[in-house]
C-alpha positions as CSV (number, residue, x, y, z in Angstrom):
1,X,55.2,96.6,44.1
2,X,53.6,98.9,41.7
3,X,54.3,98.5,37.8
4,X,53.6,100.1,34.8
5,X,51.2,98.0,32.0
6,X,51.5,98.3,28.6
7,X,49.3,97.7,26.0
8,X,50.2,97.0,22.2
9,X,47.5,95.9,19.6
10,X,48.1,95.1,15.8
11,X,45.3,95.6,14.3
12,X,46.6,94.1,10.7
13,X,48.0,91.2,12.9
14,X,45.4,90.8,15.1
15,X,48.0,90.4,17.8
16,X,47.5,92.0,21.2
17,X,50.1,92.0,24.0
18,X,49.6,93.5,27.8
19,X,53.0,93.7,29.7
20,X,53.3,94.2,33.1
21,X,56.7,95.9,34.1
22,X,59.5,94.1,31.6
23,X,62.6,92.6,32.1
24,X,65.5,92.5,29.3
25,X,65.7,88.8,29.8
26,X,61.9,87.4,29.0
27,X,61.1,84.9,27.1
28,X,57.9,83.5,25.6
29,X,56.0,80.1,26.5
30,X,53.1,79.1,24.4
31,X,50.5,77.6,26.5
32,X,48.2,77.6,23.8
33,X,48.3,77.8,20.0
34,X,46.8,81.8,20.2
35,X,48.7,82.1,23.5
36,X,51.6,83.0,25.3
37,X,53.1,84.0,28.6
38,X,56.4,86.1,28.6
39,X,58.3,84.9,31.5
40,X,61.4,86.4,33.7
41,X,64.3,83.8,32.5
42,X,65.5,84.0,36.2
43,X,62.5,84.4,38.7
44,X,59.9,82.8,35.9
45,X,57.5,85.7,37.0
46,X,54.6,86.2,34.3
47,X,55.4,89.4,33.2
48,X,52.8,89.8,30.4
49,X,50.4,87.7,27.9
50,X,50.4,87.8,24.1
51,X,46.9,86.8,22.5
52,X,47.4,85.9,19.0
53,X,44.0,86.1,17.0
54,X,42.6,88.3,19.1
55,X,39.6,88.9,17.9
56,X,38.3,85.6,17.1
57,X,38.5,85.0,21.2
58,X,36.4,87.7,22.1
59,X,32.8,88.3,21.4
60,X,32.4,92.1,20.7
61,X,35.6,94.5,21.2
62,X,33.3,96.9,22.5
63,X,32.5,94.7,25.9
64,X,36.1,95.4,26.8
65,X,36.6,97.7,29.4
66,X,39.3,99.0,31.7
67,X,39.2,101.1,35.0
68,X,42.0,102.4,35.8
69,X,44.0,102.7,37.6
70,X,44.4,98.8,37.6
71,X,46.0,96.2,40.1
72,X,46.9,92.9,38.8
73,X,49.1,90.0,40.4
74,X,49.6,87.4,37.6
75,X,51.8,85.5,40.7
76,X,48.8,82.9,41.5
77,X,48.5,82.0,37.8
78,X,48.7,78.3,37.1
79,X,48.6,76.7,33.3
């Protein structure tokens, strides 16, 4: 199933999000202290990631790329 991706970054927060799709009924489960997964409340599907601190976990922003168009199947995930 294809779905959109959005990305949201707050630069002042230093808070960066990727969603995949969305549901009106997510919720968020920190796995870490900088880290959480939002969640469908009914299928538990990962539908996105929410990186506190953002740039303190990544050695140079300018190392991160993206080719699009993108496939990405967060259903094998374990944490």
């Amino acid at each position: 199933m294809e779905q959109e991706m959005s990305v949201y970054y707050d630069e002042k927060g230093d808070y960066l999000e990727i969603m995949f799709g969305g549901s009106s009924s997510d919720y968020g489960d920190h796995v870490s202290e900088d880290v959480v997964l939002f969640k469908d409340q009914g299928t538990e599907e990962i539908l996105g990631v929410g990186i506190f601190n953002f740039k303190k976990h990544t050695h140079d922003l300018d190392d991160l790329k993206l080719k699009l168009p993108v496939k990405i199947n967060l259903s094998q995930l374990k944490v």
